[in-house]
C-alpha positions as a printed NumPy array, in Angstrom:
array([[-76.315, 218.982,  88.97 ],
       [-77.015, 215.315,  88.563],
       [-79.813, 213.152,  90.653],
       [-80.405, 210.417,  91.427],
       [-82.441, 209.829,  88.648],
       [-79.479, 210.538,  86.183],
       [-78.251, 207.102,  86.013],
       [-75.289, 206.446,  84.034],
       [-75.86 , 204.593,  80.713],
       [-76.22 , 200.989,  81.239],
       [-76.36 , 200.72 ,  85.644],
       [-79.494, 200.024,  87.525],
       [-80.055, 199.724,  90.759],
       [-80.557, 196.559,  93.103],
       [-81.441, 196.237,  96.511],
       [-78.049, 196.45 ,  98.243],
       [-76.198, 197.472,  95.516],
       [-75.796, 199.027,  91.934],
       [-75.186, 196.961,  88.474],
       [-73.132, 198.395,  85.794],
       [-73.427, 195.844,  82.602],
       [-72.191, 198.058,  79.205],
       [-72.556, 196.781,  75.847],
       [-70.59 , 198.117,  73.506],
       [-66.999, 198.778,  72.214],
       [-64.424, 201.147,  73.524],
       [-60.817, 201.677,  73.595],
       [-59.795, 200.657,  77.249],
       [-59.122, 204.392,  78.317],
       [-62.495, 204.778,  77.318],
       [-63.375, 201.473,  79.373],
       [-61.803, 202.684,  82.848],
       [-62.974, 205.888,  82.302],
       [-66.84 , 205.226,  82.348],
       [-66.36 , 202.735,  85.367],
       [-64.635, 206.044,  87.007],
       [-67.896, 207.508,  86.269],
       [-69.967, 204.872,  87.77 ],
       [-67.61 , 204.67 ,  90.7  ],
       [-67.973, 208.613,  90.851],
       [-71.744, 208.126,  90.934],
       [-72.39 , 205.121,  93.696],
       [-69.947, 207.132,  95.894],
       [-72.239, 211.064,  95.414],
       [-75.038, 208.765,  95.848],
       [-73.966, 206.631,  98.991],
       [-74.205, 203.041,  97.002],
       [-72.153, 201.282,  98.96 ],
       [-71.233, 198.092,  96.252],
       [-71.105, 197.873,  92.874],
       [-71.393, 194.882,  90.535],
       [-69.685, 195.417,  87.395],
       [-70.515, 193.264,  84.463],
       [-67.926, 193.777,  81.759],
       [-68.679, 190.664,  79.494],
       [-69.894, 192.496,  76.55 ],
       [-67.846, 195.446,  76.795],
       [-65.211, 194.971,  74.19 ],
       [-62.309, 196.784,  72.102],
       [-59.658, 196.12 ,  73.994],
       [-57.344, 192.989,  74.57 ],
       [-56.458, 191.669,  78.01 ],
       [-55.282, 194.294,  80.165],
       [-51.24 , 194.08 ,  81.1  ],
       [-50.054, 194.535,  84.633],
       [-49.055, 197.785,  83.722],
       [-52.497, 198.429,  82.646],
       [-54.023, 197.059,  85.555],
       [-52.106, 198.645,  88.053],
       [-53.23 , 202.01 ,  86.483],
       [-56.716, 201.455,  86.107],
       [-56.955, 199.536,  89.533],
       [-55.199, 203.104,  90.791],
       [-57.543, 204.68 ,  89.337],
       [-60.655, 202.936,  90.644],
       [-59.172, 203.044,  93.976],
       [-59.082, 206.627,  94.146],
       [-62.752, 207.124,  92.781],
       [-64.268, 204.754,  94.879],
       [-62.467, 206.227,  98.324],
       [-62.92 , 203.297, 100.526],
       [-66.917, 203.999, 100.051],
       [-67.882, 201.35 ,  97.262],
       [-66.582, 197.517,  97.096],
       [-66.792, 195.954,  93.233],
       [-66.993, 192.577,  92.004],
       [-66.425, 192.492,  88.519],
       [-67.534, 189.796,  85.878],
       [-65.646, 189.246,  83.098],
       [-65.042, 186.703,  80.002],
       [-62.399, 183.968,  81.88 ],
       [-59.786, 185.081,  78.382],
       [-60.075, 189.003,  80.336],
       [-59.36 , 187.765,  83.662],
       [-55.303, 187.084,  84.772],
       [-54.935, 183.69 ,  86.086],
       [-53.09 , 184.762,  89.055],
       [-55.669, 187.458,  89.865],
       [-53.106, 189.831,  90.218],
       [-55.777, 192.898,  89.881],
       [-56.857, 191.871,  93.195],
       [-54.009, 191.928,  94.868],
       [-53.596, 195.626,  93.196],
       [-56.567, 196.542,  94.126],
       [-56.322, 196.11 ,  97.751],
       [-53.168, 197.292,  97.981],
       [-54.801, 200.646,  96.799],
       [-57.004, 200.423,  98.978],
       [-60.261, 198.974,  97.122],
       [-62.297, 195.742,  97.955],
       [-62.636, 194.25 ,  94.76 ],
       [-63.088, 190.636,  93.639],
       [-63.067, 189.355,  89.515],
       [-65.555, 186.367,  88.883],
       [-66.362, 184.922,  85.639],
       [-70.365, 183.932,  86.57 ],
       [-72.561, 186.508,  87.955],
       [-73.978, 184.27 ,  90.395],
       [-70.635, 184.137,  92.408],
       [-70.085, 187.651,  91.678],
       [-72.97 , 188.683,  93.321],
       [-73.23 , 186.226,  96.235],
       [-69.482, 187.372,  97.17 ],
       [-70.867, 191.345,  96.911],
       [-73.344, 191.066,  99.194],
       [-71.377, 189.236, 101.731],
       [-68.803, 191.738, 101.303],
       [-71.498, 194.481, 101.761],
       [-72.646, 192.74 , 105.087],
       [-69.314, 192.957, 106.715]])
């Protein structure tokens, strides 16, 4: 049974939120498939947002739309409704026309893509206070 004291490998906990920064490089399957876990985690736990920092997680090129759609799917799903993400990510990783968000909340999931964590966060905790 995992606690709350079983964190996932690289999140930590913030006031009003949780922060998920991995270093390291994976194939993208492997990619979505740890943020499933995190998602997994802040929704057992009742962590209602979830900052993502994905700037040093590497292995993969920029996701297609196709790719997108199923990881944003996928996300959605995990996270229920229950957690709202803001992601950070290098500006070559992020799609010019955002179309992830649109995606995203399609599926169901609040989720906004910034390329500072200073926006990303400041948009999060708005988000969280709505």
């Amino acid at each position: 049974m995992t606690t709350i004291s079983d964190l996932p490998e690289f999140l930590s906990r913030e006031a009003n939120f949780a922060l998920y920064a991995p270093r390291t490089e994976v194939p993208l399957e492997a990619a979505v498939e740890m943020i499933c876990e995190v998602i997994d985690y802040c929704r057992t736990y009742e962590i209602g947002g979830l900052l993502i920092d994905a700037r040093e997680l590497y292995g993969f090129s920029q996701p297609s739309v196709v790719d997108r759609y199923w990881f944003l799917q996928r996300w959605a799903t995990e996270a229920g409704g229950q957690v709202v993400m803001a992601t950070i990510q290098r500006s070559d990783m992020i799609d010019p026309e955002q179309i992830g968000i649109t995606i995203a909340a399609n599926a169901g999931l609040q989720l906004n893509v910034f390329d500072n964590e200073p926006e990303a966060r400041a948009w999060l905790i708005e988000a969280l206070t709505k």
